[in-house]
Biopython code that builds the backbone (N, CA, C, O; Angstrom):
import numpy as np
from Bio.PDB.StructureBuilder import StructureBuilder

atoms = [
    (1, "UNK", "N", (106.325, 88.710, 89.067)),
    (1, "UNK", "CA", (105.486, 88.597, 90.225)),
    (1, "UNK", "C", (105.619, 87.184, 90.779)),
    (1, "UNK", "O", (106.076, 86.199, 90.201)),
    (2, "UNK", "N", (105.129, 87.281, 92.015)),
    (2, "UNK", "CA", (105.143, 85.905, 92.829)),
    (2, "UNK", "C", (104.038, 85.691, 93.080)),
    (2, "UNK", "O", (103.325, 86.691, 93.163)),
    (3, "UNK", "N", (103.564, 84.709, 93.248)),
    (3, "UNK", "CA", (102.749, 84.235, 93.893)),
    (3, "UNK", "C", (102.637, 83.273, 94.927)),
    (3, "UNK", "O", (102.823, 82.149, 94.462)),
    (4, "UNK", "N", (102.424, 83.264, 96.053)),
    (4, "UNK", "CA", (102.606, 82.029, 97.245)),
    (4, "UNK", "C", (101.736, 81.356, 97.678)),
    (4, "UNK", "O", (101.411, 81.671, 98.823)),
    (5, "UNK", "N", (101.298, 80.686, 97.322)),
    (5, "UNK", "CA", (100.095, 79.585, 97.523)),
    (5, "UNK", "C", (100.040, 78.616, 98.759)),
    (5, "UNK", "O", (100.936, 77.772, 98.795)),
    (6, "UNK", "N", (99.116, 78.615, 99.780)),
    (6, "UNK", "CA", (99.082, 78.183, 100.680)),
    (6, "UNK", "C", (97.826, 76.781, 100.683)),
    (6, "UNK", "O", (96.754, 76.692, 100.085)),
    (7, "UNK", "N", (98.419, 75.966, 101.481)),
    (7, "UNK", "CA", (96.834, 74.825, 101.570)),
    (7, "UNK", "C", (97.292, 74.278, 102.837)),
    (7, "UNK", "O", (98.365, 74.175, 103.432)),
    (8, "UNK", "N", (95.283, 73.762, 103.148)),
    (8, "UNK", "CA", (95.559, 73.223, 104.630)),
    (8, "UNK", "C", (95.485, 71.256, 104.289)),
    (8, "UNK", "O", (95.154, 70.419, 105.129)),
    (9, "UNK", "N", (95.813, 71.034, 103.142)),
    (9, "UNK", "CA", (95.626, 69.196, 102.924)),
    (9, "UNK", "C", (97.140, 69.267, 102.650)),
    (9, "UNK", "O", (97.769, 70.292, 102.387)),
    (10, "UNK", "N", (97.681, 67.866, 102.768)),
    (10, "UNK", "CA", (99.050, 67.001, 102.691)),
    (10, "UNK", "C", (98.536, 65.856, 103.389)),
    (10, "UNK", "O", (97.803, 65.550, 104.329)),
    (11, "UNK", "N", (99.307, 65.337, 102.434)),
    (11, "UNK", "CA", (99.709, 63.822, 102.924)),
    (11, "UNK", "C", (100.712, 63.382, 103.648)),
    (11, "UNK", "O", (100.952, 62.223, 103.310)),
    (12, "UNK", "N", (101.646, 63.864, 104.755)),
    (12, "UNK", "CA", (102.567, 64.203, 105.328)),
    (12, "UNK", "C", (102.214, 63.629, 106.796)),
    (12, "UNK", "O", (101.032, 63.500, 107.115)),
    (13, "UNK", "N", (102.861, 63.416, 107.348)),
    (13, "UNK", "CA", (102.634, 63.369, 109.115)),
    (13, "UNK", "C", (102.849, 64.285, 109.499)),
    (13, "UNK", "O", (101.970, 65.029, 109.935)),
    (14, "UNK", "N", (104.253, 64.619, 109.483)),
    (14, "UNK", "CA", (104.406, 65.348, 110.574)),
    (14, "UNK", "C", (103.557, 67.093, 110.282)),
    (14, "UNK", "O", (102.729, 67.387, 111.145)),
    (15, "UNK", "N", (103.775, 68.126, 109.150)),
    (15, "UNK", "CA", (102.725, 68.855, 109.257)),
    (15, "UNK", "C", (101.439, 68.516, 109.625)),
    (15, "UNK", "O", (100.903, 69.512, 110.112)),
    (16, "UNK", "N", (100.702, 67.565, 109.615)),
    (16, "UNK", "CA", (99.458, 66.885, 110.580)),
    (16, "UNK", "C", (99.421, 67.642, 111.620)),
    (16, "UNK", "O", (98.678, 68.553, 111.987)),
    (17, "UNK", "N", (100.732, 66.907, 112.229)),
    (17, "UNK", "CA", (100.878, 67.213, 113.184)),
    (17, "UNK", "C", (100.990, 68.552, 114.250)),
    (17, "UNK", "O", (100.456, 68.750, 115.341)),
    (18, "UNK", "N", (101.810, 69.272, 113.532)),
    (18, "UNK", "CA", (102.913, 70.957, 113.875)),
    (18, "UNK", "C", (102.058, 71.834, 113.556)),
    (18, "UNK", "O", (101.880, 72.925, 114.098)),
    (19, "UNK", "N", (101.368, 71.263, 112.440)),
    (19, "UNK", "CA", (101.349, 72.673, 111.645)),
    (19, "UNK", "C", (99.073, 73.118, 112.190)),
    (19, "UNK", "O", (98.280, 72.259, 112.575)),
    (20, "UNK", "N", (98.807, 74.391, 112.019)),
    (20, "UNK", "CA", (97.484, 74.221, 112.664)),
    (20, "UNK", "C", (96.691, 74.867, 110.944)),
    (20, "UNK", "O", (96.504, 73.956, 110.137)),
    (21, "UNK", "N", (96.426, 75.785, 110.637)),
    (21, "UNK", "CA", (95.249, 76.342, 109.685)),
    (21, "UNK", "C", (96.354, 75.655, 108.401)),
    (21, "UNK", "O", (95.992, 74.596, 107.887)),
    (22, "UNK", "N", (97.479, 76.201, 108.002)),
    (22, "UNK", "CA", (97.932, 75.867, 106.972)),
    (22, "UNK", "C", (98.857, 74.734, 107.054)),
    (22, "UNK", "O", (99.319, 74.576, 108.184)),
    (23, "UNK", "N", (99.402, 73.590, 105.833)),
    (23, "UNK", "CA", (99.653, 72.319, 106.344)),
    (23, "UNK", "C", (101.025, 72.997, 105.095)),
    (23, "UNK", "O", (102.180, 73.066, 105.517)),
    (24, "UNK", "N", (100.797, 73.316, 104.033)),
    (24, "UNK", "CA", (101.561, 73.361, 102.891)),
    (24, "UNK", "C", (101.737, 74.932, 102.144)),
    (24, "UNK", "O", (100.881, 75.816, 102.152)),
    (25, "UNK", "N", (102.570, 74.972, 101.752)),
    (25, "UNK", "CA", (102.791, 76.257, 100.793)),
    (25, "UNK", "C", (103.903, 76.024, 99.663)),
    (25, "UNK", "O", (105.025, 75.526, 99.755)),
    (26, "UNK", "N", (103.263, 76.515, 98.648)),
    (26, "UNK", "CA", (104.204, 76.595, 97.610)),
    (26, "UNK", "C", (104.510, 77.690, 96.608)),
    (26, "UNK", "O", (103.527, 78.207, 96.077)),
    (27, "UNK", "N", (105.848, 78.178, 96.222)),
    (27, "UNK", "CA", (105.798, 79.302, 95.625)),
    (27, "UNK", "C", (105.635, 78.785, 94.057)),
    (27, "UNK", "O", (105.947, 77.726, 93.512)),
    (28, "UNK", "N", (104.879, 80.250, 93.469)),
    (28, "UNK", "CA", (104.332, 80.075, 92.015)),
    (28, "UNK", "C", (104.970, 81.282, 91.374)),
    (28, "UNK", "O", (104.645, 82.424, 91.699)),
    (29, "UNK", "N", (105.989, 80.986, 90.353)),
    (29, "UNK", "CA", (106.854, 81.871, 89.411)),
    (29, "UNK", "C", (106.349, 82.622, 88.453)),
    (29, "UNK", "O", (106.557, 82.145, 87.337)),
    (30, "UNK", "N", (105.789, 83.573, 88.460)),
    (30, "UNK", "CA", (104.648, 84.330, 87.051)),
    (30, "UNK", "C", (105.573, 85.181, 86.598)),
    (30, "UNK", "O", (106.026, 86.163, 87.186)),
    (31, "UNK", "N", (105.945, 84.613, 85.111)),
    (31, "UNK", "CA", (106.758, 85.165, 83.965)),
    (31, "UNK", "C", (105.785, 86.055, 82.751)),
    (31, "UNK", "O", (104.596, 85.759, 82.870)),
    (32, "UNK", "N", (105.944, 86.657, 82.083)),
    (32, "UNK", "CA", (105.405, 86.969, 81.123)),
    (32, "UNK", "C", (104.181, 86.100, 80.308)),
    (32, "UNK", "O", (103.020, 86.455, 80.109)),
    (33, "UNK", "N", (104.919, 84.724, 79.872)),
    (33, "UNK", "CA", (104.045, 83.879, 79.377)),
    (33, "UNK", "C", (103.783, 82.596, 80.095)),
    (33, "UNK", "O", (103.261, 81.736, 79.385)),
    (34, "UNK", "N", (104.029, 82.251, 81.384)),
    (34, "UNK", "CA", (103.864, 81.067, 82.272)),
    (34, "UNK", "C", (104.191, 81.654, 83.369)),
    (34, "UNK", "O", (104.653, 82.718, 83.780)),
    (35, "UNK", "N", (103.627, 80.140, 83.907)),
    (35, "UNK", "CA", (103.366, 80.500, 85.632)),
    (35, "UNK", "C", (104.282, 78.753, 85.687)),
    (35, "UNK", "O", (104.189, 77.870, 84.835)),
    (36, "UNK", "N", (105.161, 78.718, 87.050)),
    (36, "UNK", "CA", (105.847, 77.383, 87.346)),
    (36, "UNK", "C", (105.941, 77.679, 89.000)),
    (36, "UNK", "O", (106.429, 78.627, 89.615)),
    (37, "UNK", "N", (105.160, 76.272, 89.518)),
    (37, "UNK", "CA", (104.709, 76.074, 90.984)),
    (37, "UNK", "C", (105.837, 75.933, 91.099)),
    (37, "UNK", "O", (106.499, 76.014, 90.064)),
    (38, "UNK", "N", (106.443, 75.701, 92.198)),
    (38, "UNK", "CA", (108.019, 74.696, 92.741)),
    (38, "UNK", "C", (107.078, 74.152, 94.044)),
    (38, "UNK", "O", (106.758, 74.901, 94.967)),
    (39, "UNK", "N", (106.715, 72.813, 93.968)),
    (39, "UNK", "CA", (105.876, 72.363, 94.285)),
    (39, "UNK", "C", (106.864, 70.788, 95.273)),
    (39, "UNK", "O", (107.128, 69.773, 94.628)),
    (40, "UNK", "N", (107.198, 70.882, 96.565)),
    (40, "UNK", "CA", (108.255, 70.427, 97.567)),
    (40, "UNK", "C", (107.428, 69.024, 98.096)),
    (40, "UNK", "O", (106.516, 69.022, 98.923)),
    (41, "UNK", "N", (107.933, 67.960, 97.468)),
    (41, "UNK", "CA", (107.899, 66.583, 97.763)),
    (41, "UNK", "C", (108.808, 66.089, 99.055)),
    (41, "UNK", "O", (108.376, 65.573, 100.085)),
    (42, "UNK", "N", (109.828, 66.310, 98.808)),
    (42, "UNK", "CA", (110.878, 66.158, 99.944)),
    (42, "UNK", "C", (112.322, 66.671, 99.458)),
    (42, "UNK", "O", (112.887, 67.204, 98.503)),
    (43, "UNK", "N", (112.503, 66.254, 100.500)),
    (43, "UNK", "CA", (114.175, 67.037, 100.449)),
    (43, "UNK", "C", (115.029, 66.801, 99.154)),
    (43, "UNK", "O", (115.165, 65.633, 98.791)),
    (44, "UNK", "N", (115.454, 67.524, 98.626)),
    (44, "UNK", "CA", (115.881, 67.428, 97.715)),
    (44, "UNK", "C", (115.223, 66.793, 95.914)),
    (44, "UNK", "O", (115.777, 66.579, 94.835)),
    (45, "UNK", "N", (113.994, 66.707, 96.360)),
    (45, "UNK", "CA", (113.104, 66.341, 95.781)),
    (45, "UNK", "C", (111.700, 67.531, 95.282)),
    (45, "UNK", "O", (110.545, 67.522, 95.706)),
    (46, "UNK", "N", (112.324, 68.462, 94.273)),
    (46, "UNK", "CA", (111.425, 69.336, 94.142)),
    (46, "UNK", "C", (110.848, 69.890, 93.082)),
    (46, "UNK", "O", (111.594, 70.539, 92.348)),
    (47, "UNK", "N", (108.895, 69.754, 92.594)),
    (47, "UNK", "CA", (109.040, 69.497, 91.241)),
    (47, "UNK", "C", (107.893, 70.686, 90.861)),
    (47, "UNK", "O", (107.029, 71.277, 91.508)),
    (48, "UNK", "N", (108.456, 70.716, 89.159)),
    (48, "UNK", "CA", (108.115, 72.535, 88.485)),
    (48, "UNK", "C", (107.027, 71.917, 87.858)),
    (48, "UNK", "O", (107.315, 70.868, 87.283)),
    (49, "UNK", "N", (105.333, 72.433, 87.785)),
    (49, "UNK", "CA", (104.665, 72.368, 87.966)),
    (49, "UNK", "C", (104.303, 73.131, 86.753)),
    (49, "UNK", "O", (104.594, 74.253, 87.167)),
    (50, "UNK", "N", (103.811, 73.348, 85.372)),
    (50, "UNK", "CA", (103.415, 74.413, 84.980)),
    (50, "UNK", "C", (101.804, 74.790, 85.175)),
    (50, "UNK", "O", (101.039, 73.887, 85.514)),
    (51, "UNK", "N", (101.430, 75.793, 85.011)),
    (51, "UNK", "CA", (100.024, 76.031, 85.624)),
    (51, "UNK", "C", (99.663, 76.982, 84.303)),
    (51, "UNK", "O", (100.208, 77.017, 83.200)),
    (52, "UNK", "N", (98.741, 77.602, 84.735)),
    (52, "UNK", "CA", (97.709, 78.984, 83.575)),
    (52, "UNK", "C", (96.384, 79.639, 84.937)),
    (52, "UNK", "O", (96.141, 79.236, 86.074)),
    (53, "UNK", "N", (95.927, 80.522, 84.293)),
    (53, "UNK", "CA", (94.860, 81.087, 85.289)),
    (53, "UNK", "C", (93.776, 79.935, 85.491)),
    (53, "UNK", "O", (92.829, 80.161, 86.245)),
    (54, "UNK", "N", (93.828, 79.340, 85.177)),
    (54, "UNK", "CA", (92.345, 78.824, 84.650)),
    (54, "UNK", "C", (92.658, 77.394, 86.380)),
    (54, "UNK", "O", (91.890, 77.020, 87.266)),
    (55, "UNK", "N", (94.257, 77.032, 86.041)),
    (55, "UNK", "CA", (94.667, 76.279, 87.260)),
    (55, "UNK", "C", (94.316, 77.182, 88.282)),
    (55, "UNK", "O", (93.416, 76.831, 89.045)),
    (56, "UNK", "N", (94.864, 78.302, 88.446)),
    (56, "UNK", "CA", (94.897, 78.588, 90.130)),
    (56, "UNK", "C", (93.537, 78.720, 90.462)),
    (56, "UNK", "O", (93.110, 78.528, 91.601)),
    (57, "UNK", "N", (92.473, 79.218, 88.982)),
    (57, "UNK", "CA", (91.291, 78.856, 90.168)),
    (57, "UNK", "C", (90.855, 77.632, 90.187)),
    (57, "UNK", "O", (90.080, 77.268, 91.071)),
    (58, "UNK", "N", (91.064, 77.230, 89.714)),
    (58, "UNK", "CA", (90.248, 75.336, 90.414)),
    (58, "UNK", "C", (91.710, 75.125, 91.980)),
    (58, "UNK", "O", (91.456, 74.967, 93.174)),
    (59, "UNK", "N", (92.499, 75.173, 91.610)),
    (59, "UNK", "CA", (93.161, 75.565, 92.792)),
    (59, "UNK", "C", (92.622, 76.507, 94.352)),
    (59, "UNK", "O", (92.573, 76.123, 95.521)),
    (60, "UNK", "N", (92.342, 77.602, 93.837)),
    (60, "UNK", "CA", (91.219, 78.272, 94.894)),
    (60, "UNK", "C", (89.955, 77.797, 95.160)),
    (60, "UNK", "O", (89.258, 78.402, 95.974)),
    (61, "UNK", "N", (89.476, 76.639, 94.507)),
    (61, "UNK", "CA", (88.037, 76.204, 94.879)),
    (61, "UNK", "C", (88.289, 75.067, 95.713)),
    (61, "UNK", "O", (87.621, 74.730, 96.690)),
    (62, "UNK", "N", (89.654, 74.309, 95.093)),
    (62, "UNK", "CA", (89.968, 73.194, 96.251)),
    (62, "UNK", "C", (90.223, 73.720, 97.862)),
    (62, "UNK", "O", (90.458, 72.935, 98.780)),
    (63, "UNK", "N", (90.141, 75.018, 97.999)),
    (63, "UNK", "CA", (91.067, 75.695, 99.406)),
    (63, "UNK", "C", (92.012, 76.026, 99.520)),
    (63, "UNK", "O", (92.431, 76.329, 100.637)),
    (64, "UNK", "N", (92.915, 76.135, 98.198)),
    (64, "UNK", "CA", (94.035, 76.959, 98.593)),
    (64, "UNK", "C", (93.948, 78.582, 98.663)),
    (64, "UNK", "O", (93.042, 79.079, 97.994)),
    (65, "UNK", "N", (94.874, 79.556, 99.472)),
    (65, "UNK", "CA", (94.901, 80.963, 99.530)),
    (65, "UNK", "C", (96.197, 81.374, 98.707)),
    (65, "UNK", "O", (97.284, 80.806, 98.593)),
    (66, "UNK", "N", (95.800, 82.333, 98.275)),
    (66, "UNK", "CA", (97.134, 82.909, 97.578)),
    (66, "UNK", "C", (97.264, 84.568, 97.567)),
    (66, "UNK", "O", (96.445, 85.427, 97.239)),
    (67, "UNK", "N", (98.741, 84.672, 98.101)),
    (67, "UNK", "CA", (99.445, 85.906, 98.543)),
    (67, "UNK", "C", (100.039, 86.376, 97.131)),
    (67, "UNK", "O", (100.751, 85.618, 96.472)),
    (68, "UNK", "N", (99.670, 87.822, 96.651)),
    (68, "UNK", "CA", (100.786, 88.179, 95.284)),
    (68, "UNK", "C", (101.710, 89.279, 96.234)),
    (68, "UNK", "O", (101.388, 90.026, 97.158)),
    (69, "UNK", "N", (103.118, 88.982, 95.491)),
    (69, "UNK", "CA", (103.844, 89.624, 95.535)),
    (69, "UNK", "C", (104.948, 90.196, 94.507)),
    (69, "UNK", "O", (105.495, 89.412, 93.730)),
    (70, "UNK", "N", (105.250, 91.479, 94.509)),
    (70, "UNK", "CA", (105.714, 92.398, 93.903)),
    (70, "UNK", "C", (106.995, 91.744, 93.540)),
    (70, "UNK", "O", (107.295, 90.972, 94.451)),
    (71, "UNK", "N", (108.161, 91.728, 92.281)),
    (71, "UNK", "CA", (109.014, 90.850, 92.946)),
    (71, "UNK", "C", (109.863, 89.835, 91.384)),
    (71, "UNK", "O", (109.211, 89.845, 90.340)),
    (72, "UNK", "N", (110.439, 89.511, 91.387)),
    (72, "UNK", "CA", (111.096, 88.489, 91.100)),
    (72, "UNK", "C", (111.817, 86.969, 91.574)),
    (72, "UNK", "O", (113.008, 86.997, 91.885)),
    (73, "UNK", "N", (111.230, 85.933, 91.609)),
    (73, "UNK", "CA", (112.667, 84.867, 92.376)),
    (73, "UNK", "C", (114.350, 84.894, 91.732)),
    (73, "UNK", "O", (114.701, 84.590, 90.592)),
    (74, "UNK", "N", (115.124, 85.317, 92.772)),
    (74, "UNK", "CA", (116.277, 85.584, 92.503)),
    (74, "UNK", "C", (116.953, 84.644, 91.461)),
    (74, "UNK", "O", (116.316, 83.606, 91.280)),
    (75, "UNK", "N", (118.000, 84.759, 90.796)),
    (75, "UNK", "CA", (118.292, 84.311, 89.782)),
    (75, "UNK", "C", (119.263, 82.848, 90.624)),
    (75, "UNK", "O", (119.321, 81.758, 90.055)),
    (76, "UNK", "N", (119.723, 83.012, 91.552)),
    (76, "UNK", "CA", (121.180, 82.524, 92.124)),
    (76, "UNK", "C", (119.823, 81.377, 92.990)),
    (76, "UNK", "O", (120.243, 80.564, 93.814)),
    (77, "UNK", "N", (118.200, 81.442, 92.682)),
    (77, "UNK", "CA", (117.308, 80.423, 93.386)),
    (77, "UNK", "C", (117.666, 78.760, 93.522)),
    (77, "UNK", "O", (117.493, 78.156, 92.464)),
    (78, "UNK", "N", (118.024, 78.133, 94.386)),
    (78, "UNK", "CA", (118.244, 76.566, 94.392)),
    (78, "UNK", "C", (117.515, 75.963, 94.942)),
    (78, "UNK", "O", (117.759, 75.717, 96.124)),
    (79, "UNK", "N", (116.298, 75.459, 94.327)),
    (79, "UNK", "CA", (115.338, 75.141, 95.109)),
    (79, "UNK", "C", (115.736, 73.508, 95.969)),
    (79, "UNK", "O", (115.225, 73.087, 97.006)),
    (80, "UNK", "N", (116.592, 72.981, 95.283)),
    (80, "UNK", "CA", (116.621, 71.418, 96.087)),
    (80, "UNK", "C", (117.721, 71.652, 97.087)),
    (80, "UNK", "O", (118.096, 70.600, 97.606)),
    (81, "UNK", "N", (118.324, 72.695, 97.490)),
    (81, "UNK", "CA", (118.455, 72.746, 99.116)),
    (81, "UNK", "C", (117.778, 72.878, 100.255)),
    (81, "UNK", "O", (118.279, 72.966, 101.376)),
    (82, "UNK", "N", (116.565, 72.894, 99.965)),
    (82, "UNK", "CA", (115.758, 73.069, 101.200)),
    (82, "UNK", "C", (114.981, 72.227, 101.907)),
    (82, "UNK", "O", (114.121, 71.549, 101.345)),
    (83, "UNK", "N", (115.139, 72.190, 102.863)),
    (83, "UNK", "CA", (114.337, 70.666, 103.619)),
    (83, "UNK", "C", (112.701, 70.959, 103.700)),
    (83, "UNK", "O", (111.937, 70.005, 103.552)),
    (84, "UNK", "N", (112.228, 72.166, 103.916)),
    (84, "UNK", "CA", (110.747, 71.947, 104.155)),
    (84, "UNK", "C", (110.321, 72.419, 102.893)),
    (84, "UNK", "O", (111.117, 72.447, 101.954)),
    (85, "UNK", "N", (108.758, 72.918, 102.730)),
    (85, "UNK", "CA", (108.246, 74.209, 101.851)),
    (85, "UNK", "C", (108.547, 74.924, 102.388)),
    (85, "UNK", "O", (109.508, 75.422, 101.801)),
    (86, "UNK", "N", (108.318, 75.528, 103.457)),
    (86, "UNK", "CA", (108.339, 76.967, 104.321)),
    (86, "UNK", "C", (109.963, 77.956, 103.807)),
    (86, "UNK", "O", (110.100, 79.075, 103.312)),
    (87, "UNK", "N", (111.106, 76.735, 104.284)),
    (87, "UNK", "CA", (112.068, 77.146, 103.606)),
    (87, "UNK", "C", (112.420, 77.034, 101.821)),
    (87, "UNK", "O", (113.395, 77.351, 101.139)),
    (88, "UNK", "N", (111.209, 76.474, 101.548)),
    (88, "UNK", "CA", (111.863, 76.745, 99.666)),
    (88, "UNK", "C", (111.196, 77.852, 99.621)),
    (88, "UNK", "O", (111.814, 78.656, 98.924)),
    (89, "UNK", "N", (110.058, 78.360, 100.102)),
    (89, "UNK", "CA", (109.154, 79.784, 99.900)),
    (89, "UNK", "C", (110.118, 80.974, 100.440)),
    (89, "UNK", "O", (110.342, 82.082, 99.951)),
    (90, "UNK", "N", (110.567, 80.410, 101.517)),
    (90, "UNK", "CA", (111.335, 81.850, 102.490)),
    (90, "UNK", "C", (112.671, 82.488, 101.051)),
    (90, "UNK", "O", (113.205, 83.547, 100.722)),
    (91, "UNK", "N", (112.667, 81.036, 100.614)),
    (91, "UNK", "CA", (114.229, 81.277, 99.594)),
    (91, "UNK", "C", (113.707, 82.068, 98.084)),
    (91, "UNK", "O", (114.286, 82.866, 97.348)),
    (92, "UNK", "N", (112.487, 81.498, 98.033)),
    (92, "UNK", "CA", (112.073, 82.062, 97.138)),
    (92, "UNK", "C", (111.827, 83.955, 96.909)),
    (92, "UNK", "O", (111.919, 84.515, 95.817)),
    (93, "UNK", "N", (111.552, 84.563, 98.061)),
    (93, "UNK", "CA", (110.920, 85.573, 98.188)),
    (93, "UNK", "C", (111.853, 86.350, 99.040)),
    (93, "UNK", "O", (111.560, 87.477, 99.437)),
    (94, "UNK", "N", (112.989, 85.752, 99.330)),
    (94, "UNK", "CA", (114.054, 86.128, 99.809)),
    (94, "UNK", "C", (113.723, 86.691, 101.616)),
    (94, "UNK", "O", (114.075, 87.771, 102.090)),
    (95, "UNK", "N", (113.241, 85.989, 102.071)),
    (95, "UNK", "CA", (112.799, 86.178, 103.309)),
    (95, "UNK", "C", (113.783, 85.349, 104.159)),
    (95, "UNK", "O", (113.975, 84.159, 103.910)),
    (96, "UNK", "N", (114.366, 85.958, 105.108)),
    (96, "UNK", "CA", (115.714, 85.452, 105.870)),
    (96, "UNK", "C", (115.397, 85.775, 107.539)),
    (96, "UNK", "O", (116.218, 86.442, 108.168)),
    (97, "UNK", "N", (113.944, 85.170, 108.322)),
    (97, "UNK", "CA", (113.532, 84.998, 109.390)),
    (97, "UNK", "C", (113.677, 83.621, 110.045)),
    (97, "UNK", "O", (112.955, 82.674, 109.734)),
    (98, "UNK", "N", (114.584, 83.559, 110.908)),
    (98, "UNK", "CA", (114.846, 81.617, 111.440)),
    (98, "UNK", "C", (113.715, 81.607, 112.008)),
    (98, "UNK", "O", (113.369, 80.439, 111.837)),
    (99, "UNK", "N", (112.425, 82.401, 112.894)),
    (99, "UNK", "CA", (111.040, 82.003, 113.227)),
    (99, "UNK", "C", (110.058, 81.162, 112.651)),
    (99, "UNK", "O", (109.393, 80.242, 113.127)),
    (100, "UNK", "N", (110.129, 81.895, 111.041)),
    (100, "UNK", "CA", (109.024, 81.494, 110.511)),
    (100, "UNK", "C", (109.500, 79.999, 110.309)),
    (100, "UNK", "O", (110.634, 79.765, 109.890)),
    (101, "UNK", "N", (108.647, 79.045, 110.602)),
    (101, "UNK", "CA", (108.898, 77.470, 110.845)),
    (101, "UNK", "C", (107.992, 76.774, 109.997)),
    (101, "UNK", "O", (108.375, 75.734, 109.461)),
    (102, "UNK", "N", (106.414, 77.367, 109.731)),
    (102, "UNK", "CA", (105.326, 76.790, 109.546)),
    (102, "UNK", "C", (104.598, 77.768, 108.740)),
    (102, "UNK", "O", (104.600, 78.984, 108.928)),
    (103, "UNK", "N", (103.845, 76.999, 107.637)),
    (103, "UNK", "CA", (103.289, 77.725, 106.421)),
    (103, "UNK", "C", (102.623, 79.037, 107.374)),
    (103, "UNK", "O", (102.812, 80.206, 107.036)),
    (104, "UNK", "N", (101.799, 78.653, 108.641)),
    (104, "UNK", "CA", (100.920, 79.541, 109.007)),
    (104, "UNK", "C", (101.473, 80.943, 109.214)),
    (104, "UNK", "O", (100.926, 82.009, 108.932)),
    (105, "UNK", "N", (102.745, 80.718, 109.801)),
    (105, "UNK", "CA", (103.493, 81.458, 110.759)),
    (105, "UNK", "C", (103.827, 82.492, 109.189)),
    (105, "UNK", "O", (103.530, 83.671, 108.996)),
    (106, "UNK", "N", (104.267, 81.884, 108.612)),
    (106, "UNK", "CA", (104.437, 82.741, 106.758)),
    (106, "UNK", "C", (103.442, 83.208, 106.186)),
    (106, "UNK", "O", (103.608, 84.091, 105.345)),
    (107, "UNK", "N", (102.246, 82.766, 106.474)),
    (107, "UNK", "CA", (100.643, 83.279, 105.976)),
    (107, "UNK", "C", (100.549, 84.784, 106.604)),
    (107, "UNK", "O", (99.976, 85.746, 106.092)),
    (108, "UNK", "N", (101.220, 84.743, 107.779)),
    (108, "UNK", "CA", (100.523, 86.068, 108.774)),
    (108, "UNK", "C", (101.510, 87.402, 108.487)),
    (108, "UNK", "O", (101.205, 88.594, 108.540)),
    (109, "UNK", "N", (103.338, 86.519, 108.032)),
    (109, "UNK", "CA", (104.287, 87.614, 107.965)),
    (109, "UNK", "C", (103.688, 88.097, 106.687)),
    (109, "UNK", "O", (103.109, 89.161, 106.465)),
    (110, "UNK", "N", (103.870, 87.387, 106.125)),
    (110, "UNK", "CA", (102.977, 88.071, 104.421)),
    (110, "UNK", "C", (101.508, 89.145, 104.393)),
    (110, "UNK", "O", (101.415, 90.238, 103.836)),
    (111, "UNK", "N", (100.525, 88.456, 105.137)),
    (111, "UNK", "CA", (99.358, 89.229, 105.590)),
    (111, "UNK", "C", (99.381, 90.449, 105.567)),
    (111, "UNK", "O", (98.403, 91.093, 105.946)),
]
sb = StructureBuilder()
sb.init_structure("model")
sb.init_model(0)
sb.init_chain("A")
sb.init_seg("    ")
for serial, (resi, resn, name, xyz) in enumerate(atoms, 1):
    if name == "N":
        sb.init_residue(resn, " ", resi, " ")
    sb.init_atom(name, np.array(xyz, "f"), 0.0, 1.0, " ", f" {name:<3s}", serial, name[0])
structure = sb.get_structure()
């Protein structure tokens, strides 16, 4: 299963800027016995996160939303090619739309 975790805080400019309800998203890997965020600092700069239930809800109390999905991340996954989150999530979940630009715009295709 997947999980895609959305938030409207970053420390970032330019999402400040672009982006309107959601600022950030990150995909969350749920294996049998762990869960691993891929959690997008910058380009080429992208870091595995381990979590447990007990994280995502203090996670949900800070404001983040989270989408489950049915699913596996593909095996052939490279997460440090991607310049934004939007595109490490799209790669993650194998979503191949040049629109979706902005976490929000990915909040609603998922919806």
């Amino acid at each position: 299963m997947i999980i895609i975790a959305f938030s409207n805080k970053t420390s970032k400019i330019l999402p400040r800027l672009l982006c309107r309800n959601f600022r950030h998203v990150a995909p969350i890997n749920v294996t049998e016995n762990n869960m691993i965020m891929y959690q997008f600092v910058r380009p080429k700069i992208i870091k595995k996160i381990s979590l447990n239930m007990r994280d995502i809800h203090i996670l949900g109390m800070y404001g983040w939303k989270f989408i489950y999905i049915n699913g596996n991340i593909p095996h052939d996954f490279n997460p440090c090619n991607a310049k934004t989150c939007v595109q490490l999530t799209k790669r993650a979940i194998k979503l191949h739309n040049w629109r979706i630009q902005t976490p929000y715009a990915l909040y609603n295709i998922l919806k």
